[in-house]
Backbone as CSV, one residue per row, in Angstrom:
resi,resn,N_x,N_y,N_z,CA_x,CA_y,CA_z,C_x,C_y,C_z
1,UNK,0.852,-1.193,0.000,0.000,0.000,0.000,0.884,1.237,0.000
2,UNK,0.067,2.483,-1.026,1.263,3.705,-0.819,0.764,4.543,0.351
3,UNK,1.880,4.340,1.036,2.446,5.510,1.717,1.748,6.821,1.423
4,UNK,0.909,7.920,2.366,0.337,9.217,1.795,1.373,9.787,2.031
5,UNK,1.993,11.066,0.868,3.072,11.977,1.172,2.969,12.666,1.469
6,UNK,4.054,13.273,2.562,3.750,14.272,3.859,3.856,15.789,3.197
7,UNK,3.797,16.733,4.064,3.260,18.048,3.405,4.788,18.633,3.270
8,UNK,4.962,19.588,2.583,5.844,20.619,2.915,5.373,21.928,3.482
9,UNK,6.263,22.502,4.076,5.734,23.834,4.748,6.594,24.689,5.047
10,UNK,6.343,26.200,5.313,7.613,27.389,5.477,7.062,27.820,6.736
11,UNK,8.037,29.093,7.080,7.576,29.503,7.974,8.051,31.000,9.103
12,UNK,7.628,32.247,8.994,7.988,33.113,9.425,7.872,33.341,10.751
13,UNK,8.624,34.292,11.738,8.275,34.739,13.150,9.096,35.978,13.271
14,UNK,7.845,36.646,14.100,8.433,37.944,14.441,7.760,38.851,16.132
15,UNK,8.442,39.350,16.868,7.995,39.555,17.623,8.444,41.212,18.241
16,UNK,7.447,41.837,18.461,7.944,43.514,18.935,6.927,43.959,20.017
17,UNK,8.073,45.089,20.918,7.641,45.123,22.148,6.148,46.243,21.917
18,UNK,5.987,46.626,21.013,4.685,47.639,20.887,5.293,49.092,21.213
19,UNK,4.359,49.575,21.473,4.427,51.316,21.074,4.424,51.758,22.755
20,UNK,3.714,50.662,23.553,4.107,51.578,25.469,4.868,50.772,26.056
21,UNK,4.750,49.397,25.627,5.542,48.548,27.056,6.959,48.646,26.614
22,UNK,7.676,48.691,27.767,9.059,48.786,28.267,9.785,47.671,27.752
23,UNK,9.088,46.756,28.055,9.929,45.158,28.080,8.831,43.842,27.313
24,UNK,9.515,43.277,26.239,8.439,42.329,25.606,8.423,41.298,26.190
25,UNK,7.067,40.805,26.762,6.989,39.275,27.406,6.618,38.544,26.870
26,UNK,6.619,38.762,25.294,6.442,37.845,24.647,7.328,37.081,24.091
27,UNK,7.031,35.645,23.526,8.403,35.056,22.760,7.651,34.046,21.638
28,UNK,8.569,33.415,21.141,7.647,32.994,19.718,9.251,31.810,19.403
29,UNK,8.577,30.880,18.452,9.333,29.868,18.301,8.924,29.324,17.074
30,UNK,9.919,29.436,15.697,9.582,28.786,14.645,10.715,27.405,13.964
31,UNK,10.221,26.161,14.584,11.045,25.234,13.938,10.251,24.428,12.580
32,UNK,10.248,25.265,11.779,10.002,23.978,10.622,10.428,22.699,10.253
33,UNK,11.854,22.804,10.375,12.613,21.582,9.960,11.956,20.397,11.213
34,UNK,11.107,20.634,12.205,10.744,19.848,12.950,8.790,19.737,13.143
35,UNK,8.361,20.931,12.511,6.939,21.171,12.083,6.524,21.298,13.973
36,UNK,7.236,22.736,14.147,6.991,23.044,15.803,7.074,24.221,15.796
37,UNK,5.940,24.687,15.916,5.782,26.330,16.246,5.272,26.873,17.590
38,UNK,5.364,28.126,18.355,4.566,28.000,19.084,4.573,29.706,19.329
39,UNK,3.895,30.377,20.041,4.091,31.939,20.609,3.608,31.731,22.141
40,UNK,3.967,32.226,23.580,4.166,32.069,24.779,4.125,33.724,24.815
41,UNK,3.102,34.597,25.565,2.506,35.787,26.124,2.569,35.658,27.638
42,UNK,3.746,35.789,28.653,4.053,36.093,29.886,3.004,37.475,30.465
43,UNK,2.703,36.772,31.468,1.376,37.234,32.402,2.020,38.517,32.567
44,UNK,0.954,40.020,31.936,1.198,40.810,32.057,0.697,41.041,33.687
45,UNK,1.530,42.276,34.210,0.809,42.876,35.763,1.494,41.626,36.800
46,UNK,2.322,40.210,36.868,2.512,39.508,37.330,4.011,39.950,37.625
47,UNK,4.940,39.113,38.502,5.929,39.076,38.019,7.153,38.114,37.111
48,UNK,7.823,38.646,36.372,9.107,38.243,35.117,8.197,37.482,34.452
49,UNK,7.017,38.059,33.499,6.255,37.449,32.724,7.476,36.705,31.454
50,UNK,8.523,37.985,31.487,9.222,37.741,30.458,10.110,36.553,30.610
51,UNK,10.727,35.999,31.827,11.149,34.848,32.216,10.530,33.913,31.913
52,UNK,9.115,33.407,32.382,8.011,32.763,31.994,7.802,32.406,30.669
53,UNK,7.671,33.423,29.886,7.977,32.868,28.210,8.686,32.310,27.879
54,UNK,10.176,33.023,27.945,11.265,32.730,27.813,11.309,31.169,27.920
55,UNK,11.150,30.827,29.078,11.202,29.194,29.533,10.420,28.127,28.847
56,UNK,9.346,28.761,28.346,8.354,28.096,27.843,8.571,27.487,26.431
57,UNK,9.567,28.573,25.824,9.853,28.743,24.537,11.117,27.786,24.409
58,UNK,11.836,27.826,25.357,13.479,27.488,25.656,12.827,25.778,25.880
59,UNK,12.095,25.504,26.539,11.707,23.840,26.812,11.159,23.585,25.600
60,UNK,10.608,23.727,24.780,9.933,23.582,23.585,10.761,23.388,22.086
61,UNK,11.780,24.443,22.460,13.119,24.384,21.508,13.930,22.998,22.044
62,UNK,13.425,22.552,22.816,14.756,21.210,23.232,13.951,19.965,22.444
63,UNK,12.909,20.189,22.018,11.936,18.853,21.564,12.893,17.960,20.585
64,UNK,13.203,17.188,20.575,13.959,16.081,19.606,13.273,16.007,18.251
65,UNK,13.335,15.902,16.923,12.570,15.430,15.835,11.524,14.461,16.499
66,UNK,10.388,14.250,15.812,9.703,13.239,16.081,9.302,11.754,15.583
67,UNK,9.406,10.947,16.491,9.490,9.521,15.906,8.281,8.928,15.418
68,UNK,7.288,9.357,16.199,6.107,9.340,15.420,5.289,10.750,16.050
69,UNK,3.574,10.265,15.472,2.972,11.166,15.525,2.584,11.107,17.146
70,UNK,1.904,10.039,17.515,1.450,9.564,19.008,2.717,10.101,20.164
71,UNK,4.508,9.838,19.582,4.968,10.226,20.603,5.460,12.025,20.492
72,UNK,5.454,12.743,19.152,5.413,14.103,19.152,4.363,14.797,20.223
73,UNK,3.265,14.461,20.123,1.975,14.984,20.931,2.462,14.608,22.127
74,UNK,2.775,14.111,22.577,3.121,13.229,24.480,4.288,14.347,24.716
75,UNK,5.254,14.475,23.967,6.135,15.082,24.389,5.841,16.154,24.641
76,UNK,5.264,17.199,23.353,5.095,18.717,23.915,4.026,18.859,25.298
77,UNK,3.178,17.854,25.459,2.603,17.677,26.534,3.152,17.564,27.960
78,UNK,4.076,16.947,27.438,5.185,16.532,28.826,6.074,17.736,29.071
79,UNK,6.107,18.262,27.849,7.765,19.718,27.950,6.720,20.639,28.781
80,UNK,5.261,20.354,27.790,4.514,22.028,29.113,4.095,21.609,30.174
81,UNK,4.260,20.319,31.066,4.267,19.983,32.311,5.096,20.681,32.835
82,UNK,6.218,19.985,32.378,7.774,19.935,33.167,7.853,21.752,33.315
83,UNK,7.395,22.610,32.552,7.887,24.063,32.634,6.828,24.614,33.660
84,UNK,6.174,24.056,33.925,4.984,24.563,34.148,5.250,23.990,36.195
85,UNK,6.341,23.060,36.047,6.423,22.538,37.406,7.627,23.518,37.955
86,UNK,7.837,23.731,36.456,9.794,24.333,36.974,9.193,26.127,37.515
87,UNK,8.411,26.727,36.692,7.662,27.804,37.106,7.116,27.669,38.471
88,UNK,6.293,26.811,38.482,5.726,27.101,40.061,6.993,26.947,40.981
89,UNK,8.230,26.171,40.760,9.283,26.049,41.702,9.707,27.250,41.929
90,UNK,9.906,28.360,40.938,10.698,29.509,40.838,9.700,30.422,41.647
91,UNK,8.539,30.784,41.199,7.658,31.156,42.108,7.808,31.237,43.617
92,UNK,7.721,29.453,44.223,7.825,29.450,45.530,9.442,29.810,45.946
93,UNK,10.227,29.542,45.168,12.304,30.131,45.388,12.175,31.222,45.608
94,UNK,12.018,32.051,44.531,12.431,33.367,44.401,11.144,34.339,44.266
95,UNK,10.233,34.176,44.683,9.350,35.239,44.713,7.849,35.036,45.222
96,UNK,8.485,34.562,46.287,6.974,34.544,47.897,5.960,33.638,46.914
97,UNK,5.851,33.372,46.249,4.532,32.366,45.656,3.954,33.033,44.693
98,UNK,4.018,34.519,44.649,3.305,35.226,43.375,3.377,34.560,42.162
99,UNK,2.642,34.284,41.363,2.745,33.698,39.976,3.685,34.529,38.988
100,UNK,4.497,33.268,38.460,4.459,33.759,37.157,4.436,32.841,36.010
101,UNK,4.038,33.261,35.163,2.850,32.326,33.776,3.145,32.925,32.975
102,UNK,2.638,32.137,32.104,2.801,32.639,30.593,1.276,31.709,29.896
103,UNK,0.608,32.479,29.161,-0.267,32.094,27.587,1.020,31.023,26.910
104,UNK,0.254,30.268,26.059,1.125,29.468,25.161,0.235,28.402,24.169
105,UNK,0.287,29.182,22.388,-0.086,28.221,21.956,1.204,27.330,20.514
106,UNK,0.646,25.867,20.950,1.888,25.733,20.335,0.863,25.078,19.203
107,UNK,1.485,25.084,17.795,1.194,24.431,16.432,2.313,23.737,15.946
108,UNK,1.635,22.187,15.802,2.655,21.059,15.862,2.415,20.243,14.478
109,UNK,2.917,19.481,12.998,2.690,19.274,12.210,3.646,17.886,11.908
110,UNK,3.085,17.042,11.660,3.765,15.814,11.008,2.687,15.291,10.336
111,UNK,4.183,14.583,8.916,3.056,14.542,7.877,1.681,14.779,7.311
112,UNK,1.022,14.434,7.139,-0.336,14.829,6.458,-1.389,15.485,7.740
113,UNK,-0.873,15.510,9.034,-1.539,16.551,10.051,-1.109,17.123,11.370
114,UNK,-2.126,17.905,11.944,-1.641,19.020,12.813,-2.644,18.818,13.635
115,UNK,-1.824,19.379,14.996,-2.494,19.632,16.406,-2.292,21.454,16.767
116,UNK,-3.299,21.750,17.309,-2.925,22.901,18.281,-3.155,22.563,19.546
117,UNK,-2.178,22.891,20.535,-2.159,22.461,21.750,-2.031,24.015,22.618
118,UNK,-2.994,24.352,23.443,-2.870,25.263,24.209,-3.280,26.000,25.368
119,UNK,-2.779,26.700,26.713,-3.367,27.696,27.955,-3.279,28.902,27.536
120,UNK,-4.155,29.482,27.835,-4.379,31.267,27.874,-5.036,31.390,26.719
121,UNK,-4.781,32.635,26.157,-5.585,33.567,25.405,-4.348,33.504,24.154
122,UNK,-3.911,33.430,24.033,-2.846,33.625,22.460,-3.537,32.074,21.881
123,UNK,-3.642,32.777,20.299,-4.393,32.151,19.260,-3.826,31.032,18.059
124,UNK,-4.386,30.869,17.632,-4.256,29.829,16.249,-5.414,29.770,15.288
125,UNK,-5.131,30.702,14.705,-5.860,30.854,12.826,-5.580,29.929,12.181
126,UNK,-6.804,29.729,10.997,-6.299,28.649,9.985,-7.106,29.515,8.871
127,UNK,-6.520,29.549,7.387,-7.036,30.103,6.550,-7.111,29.325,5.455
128,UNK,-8.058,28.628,4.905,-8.370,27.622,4.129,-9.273,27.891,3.536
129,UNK,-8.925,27.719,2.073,-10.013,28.535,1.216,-10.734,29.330,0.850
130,UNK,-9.832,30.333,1.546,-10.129,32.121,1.585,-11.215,32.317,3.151
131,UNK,-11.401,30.963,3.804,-12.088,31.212,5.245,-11.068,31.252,6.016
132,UNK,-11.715,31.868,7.155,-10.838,32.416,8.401,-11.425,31.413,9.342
133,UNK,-10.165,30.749,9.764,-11.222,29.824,11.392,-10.251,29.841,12.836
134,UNK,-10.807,30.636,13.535,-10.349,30.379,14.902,-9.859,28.696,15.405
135,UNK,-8.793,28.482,15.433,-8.991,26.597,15.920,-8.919,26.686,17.381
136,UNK,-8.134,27.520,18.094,-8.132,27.699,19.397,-8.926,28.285,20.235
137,UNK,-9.387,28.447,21.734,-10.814,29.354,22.231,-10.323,29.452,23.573
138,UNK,-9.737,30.629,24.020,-9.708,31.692,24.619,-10.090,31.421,26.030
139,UNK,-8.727,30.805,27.031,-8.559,30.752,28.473,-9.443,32.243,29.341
140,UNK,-10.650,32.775,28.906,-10.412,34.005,29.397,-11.999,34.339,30.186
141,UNK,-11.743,35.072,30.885,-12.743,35.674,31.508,-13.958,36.359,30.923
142,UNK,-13.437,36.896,29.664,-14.440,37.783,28.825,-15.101,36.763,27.475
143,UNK,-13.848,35.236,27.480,-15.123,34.602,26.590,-15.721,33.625,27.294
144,UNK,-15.643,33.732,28.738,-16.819,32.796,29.363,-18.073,33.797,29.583
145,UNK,-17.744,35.315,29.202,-19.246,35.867,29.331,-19.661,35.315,28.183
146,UNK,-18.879,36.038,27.114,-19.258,35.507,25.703,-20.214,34.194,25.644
147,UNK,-19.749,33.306,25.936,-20.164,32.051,25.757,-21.479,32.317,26.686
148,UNK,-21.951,32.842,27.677,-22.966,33.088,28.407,-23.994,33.800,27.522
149,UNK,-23.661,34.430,26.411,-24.283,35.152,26.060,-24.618,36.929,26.542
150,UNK,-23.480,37.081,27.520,-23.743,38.324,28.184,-23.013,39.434,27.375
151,UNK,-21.977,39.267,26.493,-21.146,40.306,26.026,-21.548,40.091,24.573
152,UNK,-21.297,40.962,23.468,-20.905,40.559,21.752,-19.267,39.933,21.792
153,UNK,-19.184,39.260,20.935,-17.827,38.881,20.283,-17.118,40.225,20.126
154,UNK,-17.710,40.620,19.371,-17.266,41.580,18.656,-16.450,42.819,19.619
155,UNK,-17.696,42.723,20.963,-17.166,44.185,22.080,-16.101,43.560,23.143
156,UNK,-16.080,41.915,23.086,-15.186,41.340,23.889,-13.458,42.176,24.603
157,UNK,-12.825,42.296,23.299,-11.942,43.022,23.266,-11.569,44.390,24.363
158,UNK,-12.905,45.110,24.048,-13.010,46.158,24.946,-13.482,46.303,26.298
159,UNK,-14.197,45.067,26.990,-14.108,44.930,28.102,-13.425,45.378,29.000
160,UNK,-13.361,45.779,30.118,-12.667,46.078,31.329,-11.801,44.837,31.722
161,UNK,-12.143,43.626,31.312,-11.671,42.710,31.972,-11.302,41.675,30.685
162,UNK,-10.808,42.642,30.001,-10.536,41.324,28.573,-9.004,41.029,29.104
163,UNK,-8.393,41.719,29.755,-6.831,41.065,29.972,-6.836,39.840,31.129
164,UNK,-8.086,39.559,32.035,-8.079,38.402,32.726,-8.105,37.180,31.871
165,UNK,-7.045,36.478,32.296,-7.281,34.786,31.628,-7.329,33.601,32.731
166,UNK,-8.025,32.701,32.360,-8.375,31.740,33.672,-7.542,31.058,33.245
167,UNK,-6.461,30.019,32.812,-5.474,29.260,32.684,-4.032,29.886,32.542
168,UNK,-2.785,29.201,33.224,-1.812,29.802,32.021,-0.600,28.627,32.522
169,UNK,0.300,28.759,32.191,1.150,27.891,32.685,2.415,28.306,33.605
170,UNK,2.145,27.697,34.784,2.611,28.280,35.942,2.017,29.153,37.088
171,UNK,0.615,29.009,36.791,-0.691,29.670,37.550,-1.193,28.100,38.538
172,UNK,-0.890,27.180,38.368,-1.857,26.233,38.988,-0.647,24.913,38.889
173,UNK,-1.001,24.102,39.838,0.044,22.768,40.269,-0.255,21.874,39.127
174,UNK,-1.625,21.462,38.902,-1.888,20.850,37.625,-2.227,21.568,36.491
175,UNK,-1.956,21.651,35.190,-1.547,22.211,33.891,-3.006,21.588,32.910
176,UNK,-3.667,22.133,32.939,-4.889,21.850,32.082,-4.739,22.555,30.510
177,UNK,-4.278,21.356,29.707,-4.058,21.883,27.835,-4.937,21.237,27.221
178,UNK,-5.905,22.320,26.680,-6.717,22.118,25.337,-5.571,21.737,24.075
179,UNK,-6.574,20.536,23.214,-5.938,20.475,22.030,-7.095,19.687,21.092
180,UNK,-7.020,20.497,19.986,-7.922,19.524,18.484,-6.425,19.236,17.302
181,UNK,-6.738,18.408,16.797,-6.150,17.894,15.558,-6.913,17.617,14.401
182,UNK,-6.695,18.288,13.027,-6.987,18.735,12.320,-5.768,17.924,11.158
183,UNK,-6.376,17.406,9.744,-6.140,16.800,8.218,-5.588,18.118,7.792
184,UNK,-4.023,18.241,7.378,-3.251,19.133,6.597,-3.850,18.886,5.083
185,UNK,-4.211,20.398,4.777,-4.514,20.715,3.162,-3.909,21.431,2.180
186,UNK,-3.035,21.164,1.451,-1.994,21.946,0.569,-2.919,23.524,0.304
187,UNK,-1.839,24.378,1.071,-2.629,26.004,0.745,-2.887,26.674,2.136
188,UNK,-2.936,25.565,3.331,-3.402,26.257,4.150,-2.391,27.056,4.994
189,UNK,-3.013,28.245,5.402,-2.028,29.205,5.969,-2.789,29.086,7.851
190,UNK,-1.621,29.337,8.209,-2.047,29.069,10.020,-0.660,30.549,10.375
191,UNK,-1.652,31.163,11.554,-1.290,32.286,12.067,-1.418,31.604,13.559
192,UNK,-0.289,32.019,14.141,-0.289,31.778,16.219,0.461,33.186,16.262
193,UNK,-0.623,33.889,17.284,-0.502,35.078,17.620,-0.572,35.423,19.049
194,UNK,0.149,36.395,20.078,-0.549,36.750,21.119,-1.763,38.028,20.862
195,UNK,-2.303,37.839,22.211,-3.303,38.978,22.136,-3.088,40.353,21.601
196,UNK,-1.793,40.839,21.743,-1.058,42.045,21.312,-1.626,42.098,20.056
197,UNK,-2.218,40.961,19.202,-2.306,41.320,17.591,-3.925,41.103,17.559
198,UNK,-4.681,39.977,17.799,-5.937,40.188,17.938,-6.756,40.987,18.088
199,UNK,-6.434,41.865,19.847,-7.067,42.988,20.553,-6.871,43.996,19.253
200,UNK,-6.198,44.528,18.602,-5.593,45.160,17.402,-6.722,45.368,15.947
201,UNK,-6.016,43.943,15.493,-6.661,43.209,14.103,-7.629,42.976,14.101
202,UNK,-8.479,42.989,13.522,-9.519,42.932,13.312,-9.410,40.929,12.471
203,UNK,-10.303,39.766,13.096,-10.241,38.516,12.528,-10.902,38.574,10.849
204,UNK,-11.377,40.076,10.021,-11.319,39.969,8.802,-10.975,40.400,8.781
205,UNK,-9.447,41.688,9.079,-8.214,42.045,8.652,-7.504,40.833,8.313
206,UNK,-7.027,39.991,9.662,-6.487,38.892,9.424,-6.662,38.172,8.165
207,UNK,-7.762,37.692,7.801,-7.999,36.852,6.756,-7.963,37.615,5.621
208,UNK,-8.259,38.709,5.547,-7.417,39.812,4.179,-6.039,39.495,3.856
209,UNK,-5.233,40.201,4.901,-4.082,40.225,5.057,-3.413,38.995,4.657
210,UNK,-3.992,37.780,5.339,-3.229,36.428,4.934,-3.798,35.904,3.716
211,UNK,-4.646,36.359,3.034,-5.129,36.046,1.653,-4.245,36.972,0.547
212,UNK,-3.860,38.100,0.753,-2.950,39.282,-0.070,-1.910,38.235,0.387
213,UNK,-1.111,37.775,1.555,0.249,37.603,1.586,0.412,36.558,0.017
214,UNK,0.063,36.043,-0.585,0.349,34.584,-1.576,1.398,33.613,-0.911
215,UNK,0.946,33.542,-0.231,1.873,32.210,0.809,3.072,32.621,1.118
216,UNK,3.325,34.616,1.167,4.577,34.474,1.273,4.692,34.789,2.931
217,UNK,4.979,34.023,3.689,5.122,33.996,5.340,5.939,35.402,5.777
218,UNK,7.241,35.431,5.706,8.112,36.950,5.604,6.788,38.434,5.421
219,UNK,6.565,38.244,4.244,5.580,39.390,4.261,4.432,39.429,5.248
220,UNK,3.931,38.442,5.560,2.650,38.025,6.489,2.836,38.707,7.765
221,UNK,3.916,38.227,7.953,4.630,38.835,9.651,4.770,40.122,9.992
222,UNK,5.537,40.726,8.806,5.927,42.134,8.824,4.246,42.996,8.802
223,UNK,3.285,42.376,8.022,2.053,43.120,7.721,1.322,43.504,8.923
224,UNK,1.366,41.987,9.611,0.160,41.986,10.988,1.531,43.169,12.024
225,UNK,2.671,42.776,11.924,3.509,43.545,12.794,3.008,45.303,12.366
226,UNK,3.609,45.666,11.072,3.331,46.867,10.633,1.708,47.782,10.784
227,UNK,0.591,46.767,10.608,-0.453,47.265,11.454,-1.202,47.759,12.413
228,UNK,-0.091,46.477,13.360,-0.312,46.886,15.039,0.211,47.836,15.176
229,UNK,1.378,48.382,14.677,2.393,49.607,15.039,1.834,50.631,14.802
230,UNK,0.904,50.584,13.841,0.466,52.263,12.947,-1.135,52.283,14.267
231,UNK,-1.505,51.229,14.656,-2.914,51.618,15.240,-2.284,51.722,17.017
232,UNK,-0.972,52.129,17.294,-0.385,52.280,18.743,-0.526,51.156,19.789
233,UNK,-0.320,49.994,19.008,-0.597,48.655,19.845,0.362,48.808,20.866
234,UNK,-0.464,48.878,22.597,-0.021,49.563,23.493,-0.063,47.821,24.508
235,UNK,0.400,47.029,23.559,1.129,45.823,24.128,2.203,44.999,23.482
236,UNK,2.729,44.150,23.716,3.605,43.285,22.512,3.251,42.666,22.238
237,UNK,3.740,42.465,20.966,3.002,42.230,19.235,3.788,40.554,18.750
238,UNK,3.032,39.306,18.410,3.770,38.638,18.569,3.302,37.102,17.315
239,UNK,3.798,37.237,16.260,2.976,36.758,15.131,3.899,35.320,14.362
240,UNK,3.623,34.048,14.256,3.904,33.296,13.743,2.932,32.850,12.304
241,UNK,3.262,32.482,10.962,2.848,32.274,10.249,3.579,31.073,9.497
242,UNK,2.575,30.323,9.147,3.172,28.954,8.629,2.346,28.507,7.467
243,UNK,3.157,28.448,6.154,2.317,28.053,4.995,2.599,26.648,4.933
244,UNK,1.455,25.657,4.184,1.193,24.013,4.114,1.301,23.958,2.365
245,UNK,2.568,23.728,2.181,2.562,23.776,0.416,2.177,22.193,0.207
246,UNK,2.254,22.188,-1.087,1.749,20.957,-1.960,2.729,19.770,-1.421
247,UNK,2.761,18.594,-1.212,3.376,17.473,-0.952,3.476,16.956,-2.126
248,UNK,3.550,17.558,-3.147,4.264,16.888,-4.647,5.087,17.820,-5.020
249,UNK,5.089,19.288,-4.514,6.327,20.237,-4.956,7.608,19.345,-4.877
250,UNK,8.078,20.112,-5.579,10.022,19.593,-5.425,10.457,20.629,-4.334
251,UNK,10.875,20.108,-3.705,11.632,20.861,-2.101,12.501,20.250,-1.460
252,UNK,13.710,21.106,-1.002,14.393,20.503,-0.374,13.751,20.068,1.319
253,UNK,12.758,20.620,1.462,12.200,20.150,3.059,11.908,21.602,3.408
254,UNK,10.982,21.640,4.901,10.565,22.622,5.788,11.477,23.834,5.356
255,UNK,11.009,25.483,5.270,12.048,25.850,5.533,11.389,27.285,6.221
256,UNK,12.201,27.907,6.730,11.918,28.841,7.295,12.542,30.069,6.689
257,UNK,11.819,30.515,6.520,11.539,31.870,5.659,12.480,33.068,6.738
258,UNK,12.038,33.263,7.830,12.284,34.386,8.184,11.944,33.562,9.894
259,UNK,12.781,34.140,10.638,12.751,34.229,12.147,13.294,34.449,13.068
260,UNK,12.531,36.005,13.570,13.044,37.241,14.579,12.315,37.132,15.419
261,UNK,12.906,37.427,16.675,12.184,37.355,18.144,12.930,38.628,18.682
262,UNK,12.750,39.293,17.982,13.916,41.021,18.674,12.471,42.046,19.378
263,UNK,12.686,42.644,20.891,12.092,43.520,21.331,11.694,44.448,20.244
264,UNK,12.570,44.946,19.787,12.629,46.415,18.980,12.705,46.214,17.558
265,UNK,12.449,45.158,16.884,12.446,45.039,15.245,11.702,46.042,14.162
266,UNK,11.804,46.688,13.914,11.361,47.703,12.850,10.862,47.326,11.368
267,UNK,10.255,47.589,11.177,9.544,47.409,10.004,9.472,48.593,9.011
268,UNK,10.344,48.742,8.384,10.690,49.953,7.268,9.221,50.314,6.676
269,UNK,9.654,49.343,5.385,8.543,49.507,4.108,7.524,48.890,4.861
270,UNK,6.116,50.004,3.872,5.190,49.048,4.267,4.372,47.898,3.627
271,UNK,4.366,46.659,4.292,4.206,45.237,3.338,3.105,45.314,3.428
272,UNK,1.840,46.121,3.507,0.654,45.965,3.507,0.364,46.651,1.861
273,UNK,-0.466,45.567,0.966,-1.013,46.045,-0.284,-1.826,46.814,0.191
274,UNK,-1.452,48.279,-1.286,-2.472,49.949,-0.623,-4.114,49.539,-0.848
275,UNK,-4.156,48.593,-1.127,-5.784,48.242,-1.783,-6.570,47.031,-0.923
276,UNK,-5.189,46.235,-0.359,-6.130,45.397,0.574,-7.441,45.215,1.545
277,UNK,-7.599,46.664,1.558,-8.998,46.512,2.866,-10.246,46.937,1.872
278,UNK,-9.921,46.709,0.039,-10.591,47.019,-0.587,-11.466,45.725,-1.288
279,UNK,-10.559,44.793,-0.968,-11.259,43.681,-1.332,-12.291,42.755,-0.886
């Protein structure tokens, strides 16, 4: 029997501290050559949110290739235990018990499919066939009104209390991770973002924006980055993009396009087409 052939895929990251905060607690992680992405949003108002990422990101980067699919999934499961135990240790060491956490969603890919695995409020888009689909749903205080029916979607954002999140990792002794898995489709584009870009973007900006990019990831990054900047995104900004090319292209394998994790990265030109919000 044949063998189904596995996908190819690219993949950009970029991350900036925004237009007020001092210090970015965000961090972001693009391994293609291993089909492991992830972005980690350190608990703002807490303390060393930025440590918290950091760690999250740093255990995640140690993942080995994967031997199969069953033991890829166990592992990142096991890496956001283990950080999530090593956090609460640091907590009770060095800083009276106060939390510190981090959001974290990670997007994981072998052969012909993908998982999103994730705590908090930082996201995972999928753009397939010119639709926009949320795959991930929001550790948070303002979408359990939502879901009550007490708020709009739409006014969520602006809440008083949209920065509360009920999960994160390093908030609680046991580590509670949502995850769906989802059939890879040549074309599809997947965005993992923190809130810094959501609260911002508008989810049909997004799907504009990643429909203008033509699968090119580099540009994708710089766009959602260059947006947040011009509308005074008064948090850090923190954007992974990963295109699912054809599994019959000729390729040398995964590759990664572009990937910056700099506080202060600048964005010159602007990669946003002048006509895009026209379409």
């Amino acid at each position: 029997m044949n063998q189904k052939p596995s996908f190819q895929w690219s993949s950009a990251s970029r991350s900036h501290v925004g237009m007020v905060r001092a210090i970015n607690e965000d961090a972001c992680l693009a391994l293609p050559e291993r089909g492991l992405w992830a972005v980690a949003d350190g608990m703002g108002g807490h303390e060393a949110g930025d440590v918290a990422s950091q760690m999250v990101v740093e255990t995640l980067q140690r993942i080995e290739p994967a031997a199969s699919w069953p033991d890829f999934l166990e592992t990142v499961r096991e890496s956001l235990r283990d950080v999530n135990r090593r956090l609460r240790e640091e907590s009770a060491q060095r800083y009276q018990h106060r939390t510190i956490g981090s959001t974290v969603v990670v997007l994981i890919a072998y052969e012909t499919q993908c998982a999103c695995l994730w705590v908090g409020d930082s996201r995972i888009y999928r753009l397939r066939d010119g639709q926009l689909k949320q795959l991930t749903r929001d550790h948070s205080h303002v979408q359990e009104l939502v879901d009550q029916g007490l708020i709009a979607p739409e006014s969520a954002h602006r809440h008083p209390l949209a920065n509360v999140i009920t999960r994160a990792v390093g908030s609680a002794d046991e580590l509670q991770i949502d995850e769906v898995a989802h059939p890879l489709q040549a074309g599809d584009l997947f965005l993992l973002c923190s809130d810094g870009l959501n609260k911002t973007v508008s989810d049909e900006e997004i799907a504009r924006l990643l429909a203008h990019s033509d699968h090119n990831c580099q540009e994708a990054v710089k766009a959602f980055i260059h947006l947040a900047l011009m509308r005074d995104a008064n948090d850090n900004v923190t954007t992974v993009v990963v295109n699912i090319g054809d599994p019959f292209a000729s390729t040398d394998g995964p590759v990664a396009e572009d990937a910056e994790d700099e506080a202060g990265s600048q964005t010159t030109a602007n990669p946003i087409p002048p006509d895009w919000y026209l379409q």
